[in-house]
N, C-alpha and C positions, 0 to 999 in steps of 0.2 A: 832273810831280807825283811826289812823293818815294814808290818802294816802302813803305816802311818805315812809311809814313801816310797812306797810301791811302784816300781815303773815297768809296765806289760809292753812289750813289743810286740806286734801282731802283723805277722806279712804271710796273708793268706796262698799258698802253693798254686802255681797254675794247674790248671787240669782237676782241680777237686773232685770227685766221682759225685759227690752228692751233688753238686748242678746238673754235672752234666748226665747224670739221668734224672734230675728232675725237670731238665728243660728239653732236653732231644741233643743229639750227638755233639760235642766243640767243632765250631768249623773254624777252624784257625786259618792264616793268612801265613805263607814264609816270609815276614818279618822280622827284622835287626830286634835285638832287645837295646834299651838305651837304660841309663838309670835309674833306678824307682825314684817314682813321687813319693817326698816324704810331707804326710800327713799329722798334726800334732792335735791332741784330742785329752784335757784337761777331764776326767771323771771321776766322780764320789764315789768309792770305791769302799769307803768308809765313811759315819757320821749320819748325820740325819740322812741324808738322800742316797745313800747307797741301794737302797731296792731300787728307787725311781730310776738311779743310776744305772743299774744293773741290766732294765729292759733298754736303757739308750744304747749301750751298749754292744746286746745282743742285736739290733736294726745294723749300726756298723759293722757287725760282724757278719750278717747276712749278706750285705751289700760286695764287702770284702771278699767273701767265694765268690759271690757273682762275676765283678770285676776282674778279678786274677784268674779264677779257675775257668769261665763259663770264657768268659773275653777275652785271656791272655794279655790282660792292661788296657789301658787307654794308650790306644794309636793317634800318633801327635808328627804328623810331616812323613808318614811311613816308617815311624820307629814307635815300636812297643815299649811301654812302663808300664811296669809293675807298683801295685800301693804300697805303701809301708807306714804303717801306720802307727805313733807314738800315744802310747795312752800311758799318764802318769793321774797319781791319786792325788783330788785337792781336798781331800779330808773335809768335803760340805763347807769348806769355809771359801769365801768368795774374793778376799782377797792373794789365798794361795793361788785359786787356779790363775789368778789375774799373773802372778810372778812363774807361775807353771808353762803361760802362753809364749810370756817375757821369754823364760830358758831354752823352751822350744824354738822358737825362732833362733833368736840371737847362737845360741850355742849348738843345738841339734840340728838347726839351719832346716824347719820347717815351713816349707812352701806355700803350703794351704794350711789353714783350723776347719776344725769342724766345733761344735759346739759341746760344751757342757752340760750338767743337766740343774735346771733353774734360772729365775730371773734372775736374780742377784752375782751370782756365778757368773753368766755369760753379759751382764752388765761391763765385769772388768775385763774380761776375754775380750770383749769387743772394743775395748778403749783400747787393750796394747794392739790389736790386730790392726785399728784403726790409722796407730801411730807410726807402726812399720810398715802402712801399705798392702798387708796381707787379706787376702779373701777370708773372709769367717763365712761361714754357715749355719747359723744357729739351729738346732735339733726341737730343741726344748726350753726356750729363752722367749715368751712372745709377748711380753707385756710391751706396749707399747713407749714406755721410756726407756725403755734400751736402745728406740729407733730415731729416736725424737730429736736427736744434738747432730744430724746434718751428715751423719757418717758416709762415706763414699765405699767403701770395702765389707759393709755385715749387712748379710743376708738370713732372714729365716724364713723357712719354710710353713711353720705353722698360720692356721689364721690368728688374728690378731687376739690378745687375750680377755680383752672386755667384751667380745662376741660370747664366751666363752659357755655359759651357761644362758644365754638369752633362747635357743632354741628350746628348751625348757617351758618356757614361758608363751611360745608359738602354739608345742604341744596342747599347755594348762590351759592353753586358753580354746581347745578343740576340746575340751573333755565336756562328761556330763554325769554329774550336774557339776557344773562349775568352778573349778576352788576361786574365792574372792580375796582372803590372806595370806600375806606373808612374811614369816620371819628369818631376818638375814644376821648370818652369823660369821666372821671374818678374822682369819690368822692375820697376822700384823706384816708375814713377807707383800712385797712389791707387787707378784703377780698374782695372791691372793686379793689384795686390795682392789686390783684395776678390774679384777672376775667381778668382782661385788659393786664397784662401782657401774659397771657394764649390765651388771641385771639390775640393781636396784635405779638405774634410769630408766632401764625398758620396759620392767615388769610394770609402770606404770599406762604407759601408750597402749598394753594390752589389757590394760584393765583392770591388773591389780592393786591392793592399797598395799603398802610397808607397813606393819605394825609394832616392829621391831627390829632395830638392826644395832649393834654389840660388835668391837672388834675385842681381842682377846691374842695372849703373846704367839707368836707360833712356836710350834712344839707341843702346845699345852696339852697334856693325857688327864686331867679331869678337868670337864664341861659340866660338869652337874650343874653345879649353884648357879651360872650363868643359861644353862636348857632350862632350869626348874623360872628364871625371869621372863625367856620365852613362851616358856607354858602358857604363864598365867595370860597371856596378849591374845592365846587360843589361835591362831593360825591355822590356815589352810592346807598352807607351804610351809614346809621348813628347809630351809639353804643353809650351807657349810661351805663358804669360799677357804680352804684349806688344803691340807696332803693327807696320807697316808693316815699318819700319826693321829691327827684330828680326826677324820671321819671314823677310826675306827672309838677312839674316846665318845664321839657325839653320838654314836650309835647307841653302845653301852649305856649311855648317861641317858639316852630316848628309853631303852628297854626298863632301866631302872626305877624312872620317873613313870615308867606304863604312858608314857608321852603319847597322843594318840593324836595325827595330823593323816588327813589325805595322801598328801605326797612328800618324802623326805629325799632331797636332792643334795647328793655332795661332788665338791669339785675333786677331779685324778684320783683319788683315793678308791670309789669301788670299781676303779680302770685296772687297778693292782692283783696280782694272783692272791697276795697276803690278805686281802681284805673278807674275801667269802672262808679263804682257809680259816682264818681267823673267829670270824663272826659264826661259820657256819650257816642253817638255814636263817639266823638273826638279819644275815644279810639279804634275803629276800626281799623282793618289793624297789629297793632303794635304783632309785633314779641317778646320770651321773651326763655332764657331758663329754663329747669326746670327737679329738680331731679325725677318726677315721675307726673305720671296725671291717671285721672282717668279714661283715657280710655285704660289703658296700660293693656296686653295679658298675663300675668303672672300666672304660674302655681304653686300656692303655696305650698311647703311640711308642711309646720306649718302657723299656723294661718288662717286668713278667706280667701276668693277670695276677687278678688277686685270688682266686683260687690257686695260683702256683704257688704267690710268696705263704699263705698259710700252710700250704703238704711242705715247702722247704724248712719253713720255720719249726713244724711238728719233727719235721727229719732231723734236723742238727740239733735238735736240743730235745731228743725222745721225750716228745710231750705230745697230749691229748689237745692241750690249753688252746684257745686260738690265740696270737699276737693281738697284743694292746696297743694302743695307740704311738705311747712313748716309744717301743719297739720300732712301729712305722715312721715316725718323727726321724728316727736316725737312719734310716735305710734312703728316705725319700731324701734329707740333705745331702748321703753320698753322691747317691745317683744325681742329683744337681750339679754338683761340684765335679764330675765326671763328662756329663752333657758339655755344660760350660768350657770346659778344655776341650772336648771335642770341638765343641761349634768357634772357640776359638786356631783353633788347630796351634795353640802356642803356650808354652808352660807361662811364659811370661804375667807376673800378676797383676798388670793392667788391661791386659787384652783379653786374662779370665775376667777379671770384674764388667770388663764390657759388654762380655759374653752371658755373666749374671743378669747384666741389668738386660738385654734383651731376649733374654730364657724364656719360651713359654711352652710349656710341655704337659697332658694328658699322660698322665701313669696311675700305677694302680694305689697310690696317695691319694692322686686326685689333681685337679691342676696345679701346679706350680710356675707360678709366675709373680714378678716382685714389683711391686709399685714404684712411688719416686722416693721412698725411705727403706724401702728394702724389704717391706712386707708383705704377705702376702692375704692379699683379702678376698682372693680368690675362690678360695673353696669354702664349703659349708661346713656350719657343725652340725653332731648327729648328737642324739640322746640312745644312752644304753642305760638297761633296767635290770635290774639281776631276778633272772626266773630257775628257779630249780637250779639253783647255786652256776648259774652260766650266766656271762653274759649275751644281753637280745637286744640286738637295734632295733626302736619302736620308733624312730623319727628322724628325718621326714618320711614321711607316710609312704611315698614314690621308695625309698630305700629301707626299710621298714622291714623285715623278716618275720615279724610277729607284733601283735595288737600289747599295748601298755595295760598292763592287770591296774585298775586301779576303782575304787580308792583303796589304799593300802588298810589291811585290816588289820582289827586291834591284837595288842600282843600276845594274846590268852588264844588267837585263832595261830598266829604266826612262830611262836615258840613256846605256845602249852604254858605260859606263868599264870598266875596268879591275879588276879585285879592289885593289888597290895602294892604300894610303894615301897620299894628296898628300899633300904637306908642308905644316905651317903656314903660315899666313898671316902675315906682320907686322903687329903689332900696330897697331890704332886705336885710338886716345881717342874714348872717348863725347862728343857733342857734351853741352855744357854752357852754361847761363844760360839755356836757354829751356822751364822746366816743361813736362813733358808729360804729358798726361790722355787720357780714352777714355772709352767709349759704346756 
């Protein structure tokens, strides 16, 4: 079966053993079964975003045991359904998954979407879903021009994208001694733009001055020459509205240049298991924001705690790791898009979407509720810090696990180099032809 057009079909068995010992016995109802809901779910499965992709993923896939195994479906008039969920590969490019949503619908006759992973991506998922009337749910799509053209049928979950990193700037602005600069650095995708445009408005109200702000292709794996322009501006802060890809390059290009700033802040990127694997102790110190962590306080009305969803999350995928945000991103749209049929008691997709727009629910995401465009600005963001190669929620303070180490020390304390500037790097080209978006 060809990578590049991969189509997963995922219909998670009732009665799963891993719920239901991690939750307490199934108490099942005798019940008609009617026919599953079929769910279509466009993922980069390949391409730039395929890690990103990967932890969206795994959140639907949690949800999935939940729903089937723990619940035995969504009961709808006193008949049970079962999910069935369609995930096909849009190979990171944002006009396939947009013709991916198209085939789901039209030909696999998919009922609901859930989202993709990125803005770009879920930009055209959302115009076909829009066109056929279908409920979308976006996971990982939150920049705000995906919401903006009036749509009546897409909903995300996340808070809005320009909040994104501003909790950052709540913190900087609680430290001591003070940082007063900052340098802003920014990938060329949509929802990198709106992160950067969203702090470098804010970082001002709180006090701080812009010294430098540079956008740059996304993708790009050497940041040298364009870090060594921020250098010289000497900042306090250093920000990377970016992915994966980037903050691991701006890192590198920080250690290389012996770059020495207080606080070094990157967007999703040190949210990723790859990033510390990667970097190692290099990654210490680095600040990030993030829709939700798993140390957050939340008192759920529906669904698990969040101590449950992390022991579940460690069980089905034998890991230590606690889930990252993108994981909960797709977990908290299921369970939306679940609620919603419930609370409409009708598969029908206007009477879900009515049920969308009146959703307001306390889970272990956090609230989920959608505005008059479909957003959600409900919830807070958090700041995570990487300490002793883990991530630690340091902010808000009320949610908080552990105090932020800072200021970040210099390189010769944090990875044993040298004072000495390495030498450039030879140059890379950004990877290109495969739109890249974020969440």
């Amino acid at each position: 079966m060809s990578s590049g057009k991969r189509t997963l079909v995922a219909v998670a068995a009732a009665g799963l053993a891993m719920f239901a010992c991690s939750f307490g016995p199934n108490q099942q109802q005798p019940l008609p079964y009617g026919k599953d809901i079929v769910v279509g779910i466009p993922l980069s499965f390949t391409g730039n975003l395929s890690q990103e992709s990967g932890m969206a993923k795994q959140g639907y896939d949690l949800w999935l045991d939940w729903v089937n195994g723990k619940q035995g479906g969504i009961t709808v008039n006193g008949v049970r359904h079962r999910v069935r969920v369609l995930y096909e590969d849009d190979q990171s490019n944002a006009l396939l998954a947009g013709g991916l949503a198209e085939k789901m619908i039209t030909s696999e006759k998919a009922q609901f979407l859930l989202g993709p992973y990125g803005a770009s991506n879920t930009a055209t998922v959302a115009a076909v879903a829009e066109a056929h009337h279908v409920p979308l749910i976006s996971a990982n799509g939150s920049a705000r021009s995906i919401f903006s053209k009036g749509y009546k049928y897409v909903f995300g979950v996340q808070t809005p994208a320009d909040r994104n990193l501003q909790a950052v700037f709540d913190m900087a602005a609680s430290m001591n001694p003070k940082p007063a600069t900052v340098a802003m650095l920014t990938a060329s995708d949509a929802f990198s733009q709106e992160v950067a445009k969203g702090a470098t408005d804010y970082a001002p109200m709180k006090g701080f001055k812009i010294v430098f702000n540079q956008q740059y292709p996304s993708g790009s794996t050497n940041l040298f020459n364009l870090l060594n322009q921020a250098k010289a501006a000497k900042p306090d802060i250093v920000v990377n509205s970016g992915h994966l890809l980037e903050a691991l390059a701006l890192n590198k290009a920080a250690k290389d240049l012996r770059f020495q700033a207080k606080m070094f802040v990157y967007s999703v990127g040190p949210t990723m298991p790859d990033f510390t694997k990667t970097l190692g102790r290099d990654a210490n110190y680095v600040f990030t924001g993030s829709q939700w962590t798993g140390q957050v306080t939340y008192a759920p009305q529906y669904y698990v705690t969040v101590p449950q969803y992390v022991a579940a999350y460690r069980k089905k995928f034998q890991t230590q790791d606690e889930p990252n945000y993108q994981v909960a991103d797709g977990t908290a749209a299921g369970i939306a898009l679940q609620r919603a049929i419930e609370n409409a008691g009708s598969l029908q997709p206007d009477k879900v979407r009515n049920a969308l727009r009146r959703l307001d629910i306390m889970t272990f995401y956090g609230r989920i509720k959608f505005d008059s465009v479909g957003q959600n600005p409900y919830k807070p963001m958090f700041v995570e810090q990487i300490q002793s190669l883990k991530r630690q929620t340091v902010w808000p303070s009320e949610m908080a696990n552990t105090a932020a180490q800072y200021p970040t020390p210099d390189w010769s304390v944090r990875s044993g180099v040298s004072a000495v500037v390495a030498n450039p790097p030879a140059a890379t080209l950004p990877k290109t032809g495969m739109p890249i978006g974020g969440g």
